[in-house]
PQR file of N, CA, C, O and H, with PARSE charges and radii, in Angstrom:
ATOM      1  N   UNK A   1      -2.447 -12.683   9.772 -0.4000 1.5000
ATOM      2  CA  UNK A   1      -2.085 -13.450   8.595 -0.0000 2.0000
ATOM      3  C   UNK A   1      -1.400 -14.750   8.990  0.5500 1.7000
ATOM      4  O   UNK A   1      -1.347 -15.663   8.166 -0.5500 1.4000
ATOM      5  N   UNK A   2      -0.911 -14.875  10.117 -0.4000 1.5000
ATOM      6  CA  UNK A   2      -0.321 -16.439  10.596 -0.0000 2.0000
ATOM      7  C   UNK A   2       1.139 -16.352  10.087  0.5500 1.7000
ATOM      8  O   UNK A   2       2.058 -15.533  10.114 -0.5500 1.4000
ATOM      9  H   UNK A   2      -0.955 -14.134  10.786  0.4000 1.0000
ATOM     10  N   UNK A   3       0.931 -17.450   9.667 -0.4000 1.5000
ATOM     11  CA  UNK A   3       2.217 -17.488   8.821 -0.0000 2.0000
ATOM     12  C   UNK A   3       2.668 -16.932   7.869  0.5500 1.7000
ATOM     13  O   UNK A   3       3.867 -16.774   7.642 -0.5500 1.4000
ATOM     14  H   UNK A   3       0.185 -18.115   9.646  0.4000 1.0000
ATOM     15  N   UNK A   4       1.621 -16.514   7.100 -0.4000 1.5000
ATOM     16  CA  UNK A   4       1.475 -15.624   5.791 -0.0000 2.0000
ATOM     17  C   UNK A   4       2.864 -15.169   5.864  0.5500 1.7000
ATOM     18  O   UNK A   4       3.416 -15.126   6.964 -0.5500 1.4000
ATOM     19  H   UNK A   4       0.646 -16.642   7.285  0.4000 1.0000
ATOM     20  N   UNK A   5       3.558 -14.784   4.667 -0.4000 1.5000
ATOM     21  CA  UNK A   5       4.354 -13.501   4.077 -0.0000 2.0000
ATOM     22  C   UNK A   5       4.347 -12.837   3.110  0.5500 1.7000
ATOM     23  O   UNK A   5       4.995 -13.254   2.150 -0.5500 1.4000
ATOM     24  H   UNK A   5       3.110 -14.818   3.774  0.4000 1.0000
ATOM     25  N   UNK A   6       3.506 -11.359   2.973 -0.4000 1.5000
ATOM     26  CA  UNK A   6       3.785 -10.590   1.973 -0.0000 2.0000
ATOM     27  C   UNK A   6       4.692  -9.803   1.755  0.5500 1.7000
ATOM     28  O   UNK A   6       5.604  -9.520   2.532 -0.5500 1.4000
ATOM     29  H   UNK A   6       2.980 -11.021   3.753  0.4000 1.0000
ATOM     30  N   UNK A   7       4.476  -9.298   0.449 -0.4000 1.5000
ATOM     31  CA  UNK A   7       5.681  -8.375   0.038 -0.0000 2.0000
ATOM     32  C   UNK A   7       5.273  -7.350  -0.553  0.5500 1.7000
ATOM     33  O   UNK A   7       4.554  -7.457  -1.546 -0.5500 1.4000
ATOM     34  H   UNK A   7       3.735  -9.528  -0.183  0.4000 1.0000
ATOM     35  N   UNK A   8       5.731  -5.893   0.047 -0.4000 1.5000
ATOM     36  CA  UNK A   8       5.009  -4.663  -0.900 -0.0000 2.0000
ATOM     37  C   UNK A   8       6.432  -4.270  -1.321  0.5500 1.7000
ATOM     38  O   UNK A   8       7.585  -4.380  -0.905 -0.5500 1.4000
ATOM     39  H   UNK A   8       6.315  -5.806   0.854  0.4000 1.0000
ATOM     40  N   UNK A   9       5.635  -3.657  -2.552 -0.4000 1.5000
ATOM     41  CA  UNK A   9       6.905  -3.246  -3.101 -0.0000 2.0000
ATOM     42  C   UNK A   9       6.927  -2.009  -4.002  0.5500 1.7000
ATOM     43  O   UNK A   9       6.642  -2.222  -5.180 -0.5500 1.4000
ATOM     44  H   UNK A   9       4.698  -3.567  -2.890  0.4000 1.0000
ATOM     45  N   UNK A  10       7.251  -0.610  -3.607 -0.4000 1.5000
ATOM     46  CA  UNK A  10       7.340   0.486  -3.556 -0.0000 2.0000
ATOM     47  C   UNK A  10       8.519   0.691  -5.040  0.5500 1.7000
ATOM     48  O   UNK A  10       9.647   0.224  -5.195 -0.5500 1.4000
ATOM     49  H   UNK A  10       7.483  -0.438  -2.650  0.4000 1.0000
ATOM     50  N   UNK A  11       7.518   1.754  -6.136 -0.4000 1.5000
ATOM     51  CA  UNK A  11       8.193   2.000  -6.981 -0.0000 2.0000
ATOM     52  C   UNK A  11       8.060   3.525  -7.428  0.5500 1.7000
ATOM     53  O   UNK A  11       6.983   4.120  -7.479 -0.5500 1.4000
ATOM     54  H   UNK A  11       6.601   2.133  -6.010  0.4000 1.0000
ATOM     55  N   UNK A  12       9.305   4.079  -7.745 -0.4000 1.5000
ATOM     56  CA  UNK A  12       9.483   5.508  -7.840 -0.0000 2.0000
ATOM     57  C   UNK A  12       9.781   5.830  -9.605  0.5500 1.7000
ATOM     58  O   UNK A  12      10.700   5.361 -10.276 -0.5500 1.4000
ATOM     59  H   UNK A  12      10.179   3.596  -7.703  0.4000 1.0000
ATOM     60  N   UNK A  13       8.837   6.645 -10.001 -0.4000 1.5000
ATOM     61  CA  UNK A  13       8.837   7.032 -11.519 -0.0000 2.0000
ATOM     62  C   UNK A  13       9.395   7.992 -11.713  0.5500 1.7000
ATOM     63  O   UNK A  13       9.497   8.244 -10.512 -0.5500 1.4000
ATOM     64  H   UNK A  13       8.090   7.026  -9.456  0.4000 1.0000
ATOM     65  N   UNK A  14      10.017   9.041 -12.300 -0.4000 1.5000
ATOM     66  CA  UNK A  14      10.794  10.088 -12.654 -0.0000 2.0000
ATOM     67  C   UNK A  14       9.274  11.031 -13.670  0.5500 1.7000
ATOM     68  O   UNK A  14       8.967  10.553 -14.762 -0.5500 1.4000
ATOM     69  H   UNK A  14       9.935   8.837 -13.275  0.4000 1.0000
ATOM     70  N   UNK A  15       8.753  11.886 -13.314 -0.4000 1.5000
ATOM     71  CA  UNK A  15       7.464  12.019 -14.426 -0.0000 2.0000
ATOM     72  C   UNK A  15       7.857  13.756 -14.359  0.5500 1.7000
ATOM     73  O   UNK A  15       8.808  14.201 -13.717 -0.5500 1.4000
ATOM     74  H   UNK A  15       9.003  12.275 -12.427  0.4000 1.0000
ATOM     75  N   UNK A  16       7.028  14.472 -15.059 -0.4000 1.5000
ATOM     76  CA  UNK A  16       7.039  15.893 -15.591 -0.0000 2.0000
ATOM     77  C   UNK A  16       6.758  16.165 -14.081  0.5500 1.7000
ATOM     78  O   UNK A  16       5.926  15.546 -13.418 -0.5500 1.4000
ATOM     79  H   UNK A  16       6.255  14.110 -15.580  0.4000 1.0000
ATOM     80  N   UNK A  17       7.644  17.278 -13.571 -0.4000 1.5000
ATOM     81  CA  UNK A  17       7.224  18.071 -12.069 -0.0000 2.0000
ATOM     82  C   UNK A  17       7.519  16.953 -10.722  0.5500 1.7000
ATOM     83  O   UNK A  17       7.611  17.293  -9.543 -0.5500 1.4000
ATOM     84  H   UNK A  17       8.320  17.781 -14.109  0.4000 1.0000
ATOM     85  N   UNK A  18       7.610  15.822 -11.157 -0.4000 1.5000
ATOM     86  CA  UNK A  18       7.923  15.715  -9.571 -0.0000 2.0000
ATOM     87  C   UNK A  18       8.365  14.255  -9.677  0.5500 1.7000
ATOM     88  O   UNK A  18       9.210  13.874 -10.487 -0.5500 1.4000
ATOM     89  H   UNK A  18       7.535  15.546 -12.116  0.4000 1.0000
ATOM     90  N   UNK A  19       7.785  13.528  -8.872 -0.4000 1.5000
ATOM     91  CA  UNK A  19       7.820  11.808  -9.218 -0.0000 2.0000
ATOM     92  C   UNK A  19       6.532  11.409  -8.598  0.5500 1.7000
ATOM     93  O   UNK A  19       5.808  11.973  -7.777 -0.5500 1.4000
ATOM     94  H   UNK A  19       7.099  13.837  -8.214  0.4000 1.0000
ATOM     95  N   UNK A  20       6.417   9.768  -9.504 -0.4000 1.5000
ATOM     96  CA  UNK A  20       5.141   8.850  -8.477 -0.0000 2.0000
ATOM     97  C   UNK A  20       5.568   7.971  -8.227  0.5500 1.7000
ATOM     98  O   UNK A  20       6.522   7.365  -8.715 -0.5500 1.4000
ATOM     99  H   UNK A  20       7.005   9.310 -10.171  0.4000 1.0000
ATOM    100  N   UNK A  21       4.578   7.651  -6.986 -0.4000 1.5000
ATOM    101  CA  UNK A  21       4.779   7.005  -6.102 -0.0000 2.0000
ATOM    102  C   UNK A  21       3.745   5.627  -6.265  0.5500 1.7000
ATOM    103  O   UNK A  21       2.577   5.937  -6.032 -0.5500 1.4000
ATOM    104  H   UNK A  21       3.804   8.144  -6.590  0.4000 1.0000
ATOM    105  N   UNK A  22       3.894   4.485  -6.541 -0.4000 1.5000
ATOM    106  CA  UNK A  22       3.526   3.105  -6.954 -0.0000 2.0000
ATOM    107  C   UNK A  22       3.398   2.276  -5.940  0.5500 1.7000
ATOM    108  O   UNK A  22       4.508   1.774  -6.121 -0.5500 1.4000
ATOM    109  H   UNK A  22       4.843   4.233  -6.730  0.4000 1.0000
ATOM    110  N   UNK A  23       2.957   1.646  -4.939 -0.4000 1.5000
ATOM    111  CA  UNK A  23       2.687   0.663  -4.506 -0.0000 2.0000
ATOM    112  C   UNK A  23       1.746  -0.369  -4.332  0.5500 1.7000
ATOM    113  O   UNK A  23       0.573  -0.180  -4.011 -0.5500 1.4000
ATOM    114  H   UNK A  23       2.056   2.054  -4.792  0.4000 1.0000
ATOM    115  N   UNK A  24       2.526  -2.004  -4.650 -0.4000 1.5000
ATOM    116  CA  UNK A  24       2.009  -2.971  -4.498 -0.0000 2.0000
ATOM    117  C   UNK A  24       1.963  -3.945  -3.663  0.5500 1.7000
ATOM    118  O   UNK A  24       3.013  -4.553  -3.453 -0.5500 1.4000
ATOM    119  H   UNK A  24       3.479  -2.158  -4.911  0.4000 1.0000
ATOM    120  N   UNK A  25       0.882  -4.300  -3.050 -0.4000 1.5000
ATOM    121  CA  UNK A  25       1.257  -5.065  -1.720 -0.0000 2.0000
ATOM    122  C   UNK A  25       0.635  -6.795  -2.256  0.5500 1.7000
ATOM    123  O   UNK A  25      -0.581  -6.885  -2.424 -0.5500 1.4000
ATOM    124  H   UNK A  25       0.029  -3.805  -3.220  0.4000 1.0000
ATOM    125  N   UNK A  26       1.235  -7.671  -2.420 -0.4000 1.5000
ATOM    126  CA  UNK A  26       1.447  -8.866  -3.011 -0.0000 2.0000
ATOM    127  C   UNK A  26       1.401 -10.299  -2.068  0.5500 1.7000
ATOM    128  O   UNK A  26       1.858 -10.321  -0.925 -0.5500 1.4000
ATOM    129  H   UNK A  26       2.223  -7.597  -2.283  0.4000 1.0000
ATOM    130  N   UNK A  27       0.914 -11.230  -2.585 -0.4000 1.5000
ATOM    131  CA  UNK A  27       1.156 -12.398  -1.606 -0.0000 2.0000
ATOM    132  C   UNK A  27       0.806 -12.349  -0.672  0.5500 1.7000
ATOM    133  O   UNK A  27       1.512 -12.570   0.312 -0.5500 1.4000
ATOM    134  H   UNK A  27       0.543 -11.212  -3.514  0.4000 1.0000
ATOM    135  N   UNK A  28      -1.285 -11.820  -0.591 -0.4000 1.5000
ATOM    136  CA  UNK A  28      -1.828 -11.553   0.455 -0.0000 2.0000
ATOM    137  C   UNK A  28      -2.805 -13.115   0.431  0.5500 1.7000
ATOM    138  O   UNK A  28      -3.134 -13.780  -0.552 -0.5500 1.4000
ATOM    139  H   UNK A  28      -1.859 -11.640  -1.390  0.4000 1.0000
ATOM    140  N   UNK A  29      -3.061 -13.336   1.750 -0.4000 1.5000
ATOM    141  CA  UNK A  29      -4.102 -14.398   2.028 -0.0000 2.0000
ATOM    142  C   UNK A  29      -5.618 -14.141   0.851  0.5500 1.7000
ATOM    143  O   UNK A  29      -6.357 -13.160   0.766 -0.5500 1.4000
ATOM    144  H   UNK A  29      -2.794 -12.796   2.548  0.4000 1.0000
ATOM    145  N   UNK A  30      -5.640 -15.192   0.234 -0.4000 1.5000
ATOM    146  CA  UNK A  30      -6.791 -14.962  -0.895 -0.0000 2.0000
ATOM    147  C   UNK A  30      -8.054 -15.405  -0.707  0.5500 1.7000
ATOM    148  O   UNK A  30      -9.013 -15.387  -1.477 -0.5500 1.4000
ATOM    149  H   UNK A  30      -5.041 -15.990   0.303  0.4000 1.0000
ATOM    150  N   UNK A  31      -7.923 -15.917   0.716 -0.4000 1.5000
ATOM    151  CA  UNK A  31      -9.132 -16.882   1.225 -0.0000 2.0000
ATOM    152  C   UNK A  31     -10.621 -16.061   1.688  0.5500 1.7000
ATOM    153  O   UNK A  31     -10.272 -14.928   2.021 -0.5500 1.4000
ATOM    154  H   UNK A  31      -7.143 -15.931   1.342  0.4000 1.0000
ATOM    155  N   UNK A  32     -11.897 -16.176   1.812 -0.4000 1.5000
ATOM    156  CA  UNK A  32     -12.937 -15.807   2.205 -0.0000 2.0000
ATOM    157  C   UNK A  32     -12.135 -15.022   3.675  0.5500 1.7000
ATOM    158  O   UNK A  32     -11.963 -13.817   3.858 -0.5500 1.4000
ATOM    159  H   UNK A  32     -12.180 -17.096   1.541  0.4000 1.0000
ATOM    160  N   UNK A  33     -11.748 -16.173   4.578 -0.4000 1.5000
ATOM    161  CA  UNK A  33     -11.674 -15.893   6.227 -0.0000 2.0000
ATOM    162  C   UNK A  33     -10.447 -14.354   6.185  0.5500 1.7000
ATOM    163  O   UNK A  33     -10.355 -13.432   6.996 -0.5500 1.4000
ATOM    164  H   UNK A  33     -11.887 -17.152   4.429  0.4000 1.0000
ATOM    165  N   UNK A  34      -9.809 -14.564   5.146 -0.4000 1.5000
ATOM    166  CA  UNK A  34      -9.080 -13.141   5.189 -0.0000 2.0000
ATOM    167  C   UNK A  34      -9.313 -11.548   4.392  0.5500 1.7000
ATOM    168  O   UNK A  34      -8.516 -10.654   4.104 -0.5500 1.4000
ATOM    169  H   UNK A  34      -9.884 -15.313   4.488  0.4000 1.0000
ATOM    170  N   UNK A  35     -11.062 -11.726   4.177 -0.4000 1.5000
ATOM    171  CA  UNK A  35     -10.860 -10.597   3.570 -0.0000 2.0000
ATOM    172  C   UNK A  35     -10.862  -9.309   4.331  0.5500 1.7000
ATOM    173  O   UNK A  35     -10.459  -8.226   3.908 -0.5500 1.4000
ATOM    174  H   UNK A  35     -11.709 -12.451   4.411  0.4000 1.0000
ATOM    175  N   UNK A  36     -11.505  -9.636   5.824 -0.4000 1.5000
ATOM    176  CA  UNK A  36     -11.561  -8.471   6.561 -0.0000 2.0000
ATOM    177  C   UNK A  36     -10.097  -8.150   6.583  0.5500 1.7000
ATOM    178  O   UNK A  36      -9.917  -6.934   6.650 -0.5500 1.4000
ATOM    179  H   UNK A  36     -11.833 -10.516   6.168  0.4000 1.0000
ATOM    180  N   UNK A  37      -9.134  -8.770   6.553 -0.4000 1.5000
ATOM    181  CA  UNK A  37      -7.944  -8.363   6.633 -0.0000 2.0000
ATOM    182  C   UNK A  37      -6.872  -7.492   5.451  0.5500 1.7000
ATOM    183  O   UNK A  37      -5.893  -6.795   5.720 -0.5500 1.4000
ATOM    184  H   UNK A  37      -9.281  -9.757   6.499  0.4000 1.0000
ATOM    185  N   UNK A  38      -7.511  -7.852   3.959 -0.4000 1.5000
ATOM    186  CA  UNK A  38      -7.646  -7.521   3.092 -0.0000 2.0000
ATOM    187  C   UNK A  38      -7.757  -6.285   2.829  0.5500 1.7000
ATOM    188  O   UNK A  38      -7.011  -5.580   2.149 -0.5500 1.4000
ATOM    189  H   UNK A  38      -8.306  -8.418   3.741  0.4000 1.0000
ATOM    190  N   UNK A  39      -9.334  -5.840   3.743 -0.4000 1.5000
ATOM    191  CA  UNK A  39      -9.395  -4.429   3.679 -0.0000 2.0000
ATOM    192  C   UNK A  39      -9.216  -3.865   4.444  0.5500 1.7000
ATOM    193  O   UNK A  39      -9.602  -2.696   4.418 -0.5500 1.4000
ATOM    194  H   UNK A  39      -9.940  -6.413   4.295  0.4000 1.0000
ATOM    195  N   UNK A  40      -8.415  -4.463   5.738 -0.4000 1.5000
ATOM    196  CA  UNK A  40      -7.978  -3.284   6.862 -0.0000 2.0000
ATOM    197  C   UNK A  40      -6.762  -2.933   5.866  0.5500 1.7000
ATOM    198  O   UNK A  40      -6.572  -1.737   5.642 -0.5500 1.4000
ATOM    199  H   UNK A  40      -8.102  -5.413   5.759  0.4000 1.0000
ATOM    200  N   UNK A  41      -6.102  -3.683   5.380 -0.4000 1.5000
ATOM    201  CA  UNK A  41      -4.500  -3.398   5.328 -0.0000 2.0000
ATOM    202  C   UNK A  41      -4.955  -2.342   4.068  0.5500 1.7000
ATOM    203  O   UNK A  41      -4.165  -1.401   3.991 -0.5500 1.4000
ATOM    204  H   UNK A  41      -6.257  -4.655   5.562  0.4000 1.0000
ATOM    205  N   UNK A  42      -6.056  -2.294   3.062 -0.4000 1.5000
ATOM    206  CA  UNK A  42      -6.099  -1.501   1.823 -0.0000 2.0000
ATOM    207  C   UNK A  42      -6.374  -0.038   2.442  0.5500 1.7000
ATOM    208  O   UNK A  42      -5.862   0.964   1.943 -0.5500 1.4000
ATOM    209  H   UNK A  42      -6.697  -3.059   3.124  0.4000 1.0000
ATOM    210  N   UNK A  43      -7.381   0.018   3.780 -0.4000 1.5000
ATOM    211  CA  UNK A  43      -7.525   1.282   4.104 -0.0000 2.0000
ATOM    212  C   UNK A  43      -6.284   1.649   4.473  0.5500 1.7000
ATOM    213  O   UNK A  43      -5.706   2.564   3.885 -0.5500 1.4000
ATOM    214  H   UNK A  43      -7.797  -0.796   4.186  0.4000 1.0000
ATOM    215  N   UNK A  44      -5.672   0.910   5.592 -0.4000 1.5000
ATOM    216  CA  UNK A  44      -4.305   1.737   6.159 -0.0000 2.0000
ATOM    217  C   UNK A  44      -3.516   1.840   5.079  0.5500 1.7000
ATOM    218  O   UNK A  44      -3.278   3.043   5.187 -0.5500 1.4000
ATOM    219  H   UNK A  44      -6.142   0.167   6.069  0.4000 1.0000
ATOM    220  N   UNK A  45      -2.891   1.489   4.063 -0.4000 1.5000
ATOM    221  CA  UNK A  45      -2.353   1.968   2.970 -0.0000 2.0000
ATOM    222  C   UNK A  45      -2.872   3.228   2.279  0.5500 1.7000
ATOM    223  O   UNK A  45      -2.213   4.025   1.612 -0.5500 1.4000
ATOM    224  H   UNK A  45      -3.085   0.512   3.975  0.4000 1.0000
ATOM    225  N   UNK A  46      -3.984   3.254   2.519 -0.4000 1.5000
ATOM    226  CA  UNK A  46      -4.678   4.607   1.745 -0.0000 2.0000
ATOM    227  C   UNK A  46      -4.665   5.682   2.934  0.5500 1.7000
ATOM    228  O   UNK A  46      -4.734   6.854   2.566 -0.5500 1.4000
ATOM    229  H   UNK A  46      -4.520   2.606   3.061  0.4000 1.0000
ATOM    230  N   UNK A  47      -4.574   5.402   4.507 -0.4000 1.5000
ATOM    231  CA  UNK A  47      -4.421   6.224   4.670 -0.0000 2.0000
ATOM    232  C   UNK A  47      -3.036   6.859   5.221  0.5500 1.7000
ATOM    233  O   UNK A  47      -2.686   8.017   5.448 -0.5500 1.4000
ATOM    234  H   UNK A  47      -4.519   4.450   4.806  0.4000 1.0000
ATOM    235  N   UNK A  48      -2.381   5.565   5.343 -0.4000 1.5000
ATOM    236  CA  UNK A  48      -0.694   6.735   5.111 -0.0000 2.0000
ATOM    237  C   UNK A  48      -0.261   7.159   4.506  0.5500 1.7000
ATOM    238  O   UNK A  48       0.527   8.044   4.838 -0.5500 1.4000
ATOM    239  H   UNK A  48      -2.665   4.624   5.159  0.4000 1.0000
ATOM    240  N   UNK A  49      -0.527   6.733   2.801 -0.4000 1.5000
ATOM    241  CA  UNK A  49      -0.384   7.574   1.538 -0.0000 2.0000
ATOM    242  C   UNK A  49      -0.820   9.097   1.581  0.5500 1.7000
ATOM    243  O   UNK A  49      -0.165  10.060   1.183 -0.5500 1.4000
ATOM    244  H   UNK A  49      -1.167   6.014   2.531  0.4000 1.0000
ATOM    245  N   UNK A  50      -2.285   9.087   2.251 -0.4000 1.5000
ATOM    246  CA  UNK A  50      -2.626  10.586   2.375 -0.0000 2.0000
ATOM    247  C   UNK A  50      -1.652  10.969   3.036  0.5500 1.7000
ATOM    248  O   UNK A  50      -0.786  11.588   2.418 -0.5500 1.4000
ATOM    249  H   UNK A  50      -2.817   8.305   2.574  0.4000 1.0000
ATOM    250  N   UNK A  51      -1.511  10.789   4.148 -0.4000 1.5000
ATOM    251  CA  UNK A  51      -0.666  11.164   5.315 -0.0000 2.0000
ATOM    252  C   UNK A  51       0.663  11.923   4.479  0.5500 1.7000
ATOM    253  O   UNK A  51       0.894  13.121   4.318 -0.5500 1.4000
ATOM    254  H   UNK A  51      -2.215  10.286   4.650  0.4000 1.0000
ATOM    255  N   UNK A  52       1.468  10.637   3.998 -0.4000 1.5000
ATOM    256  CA  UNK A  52       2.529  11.112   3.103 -0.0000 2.0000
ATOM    257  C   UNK A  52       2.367  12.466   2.099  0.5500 1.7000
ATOM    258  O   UNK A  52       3.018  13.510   2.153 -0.5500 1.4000
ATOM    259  H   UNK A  52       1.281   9.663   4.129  0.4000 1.0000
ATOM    260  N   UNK A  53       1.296  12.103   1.178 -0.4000 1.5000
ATOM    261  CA  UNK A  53       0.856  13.187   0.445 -0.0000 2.0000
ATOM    262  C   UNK A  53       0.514  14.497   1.465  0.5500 1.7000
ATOM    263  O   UNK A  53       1.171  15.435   1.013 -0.5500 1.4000
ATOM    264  H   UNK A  53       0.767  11.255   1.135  0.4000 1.0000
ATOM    265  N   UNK A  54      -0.030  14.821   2.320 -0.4000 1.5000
ATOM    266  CA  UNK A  54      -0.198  15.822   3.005 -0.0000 2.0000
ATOM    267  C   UNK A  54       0.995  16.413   3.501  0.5500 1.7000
ATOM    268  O   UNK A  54       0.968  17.636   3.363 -0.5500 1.4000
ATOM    269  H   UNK A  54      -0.563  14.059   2.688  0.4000 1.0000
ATOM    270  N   UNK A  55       2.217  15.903   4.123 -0.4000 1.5000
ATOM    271  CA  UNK A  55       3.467  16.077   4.579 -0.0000 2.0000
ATOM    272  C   UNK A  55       4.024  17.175   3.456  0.5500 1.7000
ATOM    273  O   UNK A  55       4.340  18.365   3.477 -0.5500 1.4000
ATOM    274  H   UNK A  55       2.239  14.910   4.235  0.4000 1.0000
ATOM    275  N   UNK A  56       3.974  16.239   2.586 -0.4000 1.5000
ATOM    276  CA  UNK A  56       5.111  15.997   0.852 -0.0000 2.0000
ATOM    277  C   UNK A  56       4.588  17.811   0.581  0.5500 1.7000
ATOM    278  O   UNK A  56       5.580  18.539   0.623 -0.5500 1.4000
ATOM    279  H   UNK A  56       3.717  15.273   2.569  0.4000 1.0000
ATOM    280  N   UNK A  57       3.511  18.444   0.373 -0.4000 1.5000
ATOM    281  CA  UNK A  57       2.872  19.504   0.498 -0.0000 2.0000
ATOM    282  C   UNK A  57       2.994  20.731   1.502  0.5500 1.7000
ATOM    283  O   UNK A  57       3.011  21.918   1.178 -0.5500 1.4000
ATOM    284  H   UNK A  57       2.705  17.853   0.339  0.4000 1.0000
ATOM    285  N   UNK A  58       3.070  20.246   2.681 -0.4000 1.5000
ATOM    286  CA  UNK A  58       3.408  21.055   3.961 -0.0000 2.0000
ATOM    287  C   UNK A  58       4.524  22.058   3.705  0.5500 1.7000
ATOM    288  O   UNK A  58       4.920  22.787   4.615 -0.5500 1.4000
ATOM    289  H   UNK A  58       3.056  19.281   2.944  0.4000 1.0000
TER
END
């Protein structure tokens, strides 16, 4: 991302049985040349969420 700086920002709900878990990752490069980057960072978000979710269960 270079210089880039984003910001994710993690929000916790109070819901029936447990809580959710919200995240937004913001103030990403919007350009063509960054979308591969775009979707590395969307998979690795999806897959430490599993990760988390699998733990959270254990």
């Amino acid at each position: 991302m270079g210089d880039a700086i984003s910001t994710v920002k993690w929000t916790l709900t109070e819901i029936a049985g447990g809580t959710q878990l919200s995240l937004e990752h913001i103030s990403l490069p919007q350009n063509a040349e960054n979308f591969g980057l775009t979707l590395a960072l969307e998979n690795g978000w999806d897959d430490h969420l599993a990760r988390m979710r699998t733990d959270a269960h254990a």
